[in-house]
C-alpha positions as YAML, in Angstrom:
chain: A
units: angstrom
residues:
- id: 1
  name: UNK
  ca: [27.30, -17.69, 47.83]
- id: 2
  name: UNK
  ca: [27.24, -14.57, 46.24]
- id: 3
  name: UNK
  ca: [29.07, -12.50, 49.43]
- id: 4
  name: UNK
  ca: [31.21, -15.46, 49.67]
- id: 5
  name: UNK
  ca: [32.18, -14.99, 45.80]
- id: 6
  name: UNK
  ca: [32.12, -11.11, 45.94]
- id: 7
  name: UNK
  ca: [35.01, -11.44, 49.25]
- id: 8
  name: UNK
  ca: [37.18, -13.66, 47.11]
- id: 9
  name: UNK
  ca: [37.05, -11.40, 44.47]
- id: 10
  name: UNK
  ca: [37.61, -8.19, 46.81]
- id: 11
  name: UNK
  ca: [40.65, -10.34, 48.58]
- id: 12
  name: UNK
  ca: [42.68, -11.92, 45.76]
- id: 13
  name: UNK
  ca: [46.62, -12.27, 46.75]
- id: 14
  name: UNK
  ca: [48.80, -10.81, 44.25]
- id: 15
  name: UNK
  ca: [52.19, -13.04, 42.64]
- id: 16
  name: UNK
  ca: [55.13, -12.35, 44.12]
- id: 17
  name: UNK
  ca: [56.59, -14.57, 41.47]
- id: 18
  name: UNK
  ca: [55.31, -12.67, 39.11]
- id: 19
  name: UNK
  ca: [56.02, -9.26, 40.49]
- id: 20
  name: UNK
  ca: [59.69, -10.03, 41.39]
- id: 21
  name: UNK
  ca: [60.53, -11.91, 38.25]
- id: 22
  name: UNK
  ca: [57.93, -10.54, 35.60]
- id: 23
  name: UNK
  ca: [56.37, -13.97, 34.60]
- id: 24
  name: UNK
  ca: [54.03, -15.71, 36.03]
- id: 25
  name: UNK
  ca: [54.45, -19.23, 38.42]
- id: 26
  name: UNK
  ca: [52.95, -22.20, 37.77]
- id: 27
  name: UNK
  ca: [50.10, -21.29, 40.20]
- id: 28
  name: UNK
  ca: [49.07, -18.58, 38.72]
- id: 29
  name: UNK
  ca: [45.49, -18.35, 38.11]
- id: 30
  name: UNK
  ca: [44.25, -20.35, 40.50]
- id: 31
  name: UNK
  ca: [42.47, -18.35, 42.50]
- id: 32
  name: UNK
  ca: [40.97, -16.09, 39.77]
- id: 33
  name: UNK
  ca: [39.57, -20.16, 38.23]
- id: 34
  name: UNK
  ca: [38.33, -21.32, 41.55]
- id: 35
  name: UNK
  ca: [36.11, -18.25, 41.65]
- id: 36
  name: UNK
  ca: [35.42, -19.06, 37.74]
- id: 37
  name: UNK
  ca: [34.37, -22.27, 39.15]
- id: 38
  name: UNK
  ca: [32.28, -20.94, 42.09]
- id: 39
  name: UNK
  ca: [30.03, -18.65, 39.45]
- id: 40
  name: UNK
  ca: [29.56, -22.22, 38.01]
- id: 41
  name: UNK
  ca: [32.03, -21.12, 34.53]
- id: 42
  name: UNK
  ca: [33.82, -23.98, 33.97]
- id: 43
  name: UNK
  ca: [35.24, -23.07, 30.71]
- id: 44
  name: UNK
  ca: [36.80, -19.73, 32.30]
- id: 45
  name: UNK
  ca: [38.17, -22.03, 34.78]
- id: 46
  name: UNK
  ca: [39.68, -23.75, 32.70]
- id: 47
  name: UNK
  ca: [41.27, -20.97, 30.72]
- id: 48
  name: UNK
  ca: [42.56, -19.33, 34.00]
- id: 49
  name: UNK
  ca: [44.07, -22.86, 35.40]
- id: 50
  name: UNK
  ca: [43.47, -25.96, 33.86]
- id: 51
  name: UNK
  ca: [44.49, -28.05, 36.59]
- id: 52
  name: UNK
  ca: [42.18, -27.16, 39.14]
- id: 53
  name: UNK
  ca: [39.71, -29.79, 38.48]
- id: 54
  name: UNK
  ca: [41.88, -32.51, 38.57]
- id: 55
  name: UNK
  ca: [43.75, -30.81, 42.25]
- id: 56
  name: UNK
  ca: [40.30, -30.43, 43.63]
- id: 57
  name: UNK
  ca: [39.18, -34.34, 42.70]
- id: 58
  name: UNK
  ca: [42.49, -35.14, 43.64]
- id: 59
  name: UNK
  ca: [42.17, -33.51, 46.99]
- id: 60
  name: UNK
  ca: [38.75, -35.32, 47.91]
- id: 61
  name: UNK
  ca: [40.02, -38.20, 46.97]
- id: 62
  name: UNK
  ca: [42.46, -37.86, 49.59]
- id: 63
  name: UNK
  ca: [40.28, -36.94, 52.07]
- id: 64
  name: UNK
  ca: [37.94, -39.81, 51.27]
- id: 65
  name: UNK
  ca: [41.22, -42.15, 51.24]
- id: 66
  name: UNK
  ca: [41.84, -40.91, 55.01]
- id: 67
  name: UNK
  ca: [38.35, -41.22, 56.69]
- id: 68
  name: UNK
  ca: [37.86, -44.63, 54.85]
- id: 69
  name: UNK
  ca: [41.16, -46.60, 53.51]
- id: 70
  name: UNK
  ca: [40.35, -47.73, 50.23]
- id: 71
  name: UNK
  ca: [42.27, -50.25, 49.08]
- id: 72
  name: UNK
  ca: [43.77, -48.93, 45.93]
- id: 73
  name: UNK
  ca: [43.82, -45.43, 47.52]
- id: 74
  name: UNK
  ca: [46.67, -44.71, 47.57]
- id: 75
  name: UNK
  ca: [47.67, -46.55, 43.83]
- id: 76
  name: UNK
  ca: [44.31, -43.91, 42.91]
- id: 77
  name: UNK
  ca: [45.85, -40.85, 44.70]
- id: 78
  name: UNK
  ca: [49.49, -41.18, 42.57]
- id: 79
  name: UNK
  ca: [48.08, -41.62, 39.71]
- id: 80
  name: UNK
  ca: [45.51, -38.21, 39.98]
- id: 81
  name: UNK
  ca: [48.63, -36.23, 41.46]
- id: 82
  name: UNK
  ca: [50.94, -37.62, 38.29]
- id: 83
  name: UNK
  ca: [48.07, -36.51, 36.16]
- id: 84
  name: UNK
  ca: [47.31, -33.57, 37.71]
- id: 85
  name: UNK
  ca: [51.23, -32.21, 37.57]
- id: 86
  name: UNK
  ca: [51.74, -33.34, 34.49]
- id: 87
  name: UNK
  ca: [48.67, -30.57, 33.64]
- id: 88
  name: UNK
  ca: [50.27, -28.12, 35.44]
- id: 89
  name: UNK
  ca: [53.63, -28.19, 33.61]
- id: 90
  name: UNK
  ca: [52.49, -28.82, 30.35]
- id: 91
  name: UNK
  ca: [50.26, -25.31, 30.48]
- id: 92
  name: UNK
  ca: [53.09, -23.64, 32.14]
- id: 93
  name: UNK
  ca: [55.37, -24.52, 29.51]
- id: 94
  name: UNK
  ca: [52.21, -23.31, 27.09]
- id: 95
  name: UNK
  ca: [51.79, -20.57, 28.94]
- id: 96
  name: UNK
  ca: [55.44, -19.17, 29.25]
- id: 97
  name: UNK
  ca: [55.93, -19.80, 25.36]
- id: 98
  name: UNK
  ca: [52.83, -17.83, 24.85]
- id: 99
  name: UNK
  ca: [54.21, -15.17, 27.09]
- id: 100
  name: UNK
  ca: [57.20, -15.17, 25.10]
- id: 101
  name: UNK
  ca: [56.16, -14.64, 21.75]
...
């Protein structure tokens, strides 16, 4: 796991958003809090992306909604991607104010 961490680390893609513009996307950070997540850091996670959680249970829910066709699935899936946008704009906004001031 550690190698695996260490090559994430060593291989992080840089924003072109952010170097074209000079403000971050709404993605940004996600790769620096899934490694957070990897070392088992929730809390930096969290700090670098705090929709991550929710995309990743999101995601598996997905997957488990494919191989087996639940029957609320796809009601489920909706509601976790509403929920897990709605986190995404709401830090952006926080975090673009923040960047402002």
């Amino acid at each position: 796991m550690q190698r695996l961490i260490h090559w994430l680390e060593s291989h992080q893609v840089a924003c072109s958003w952010k170097h074209y513009f000079g403000f971050e996307c709404p993605g940004c950070g996600m790769q620096s809090a899934f490694i957070a997540l990897l070392k088992g850091n929730l809390a930096e996670s969290f700090q670098y992306f705090p929709a991550l959680v929710p995309m990743i249970f999101m995601l598996l829910m997905l997957l488990v909604h494919l191989l087996f066709k639940l029957p609320h699935g796809a009601q489920i899936i909706k509601i976790l991607f509403i929920f897990t946008s709605s986190i995404m704009v709401i830090s952006y906004i926080i975090k673009l104010f923040i960047q402002l001031t």
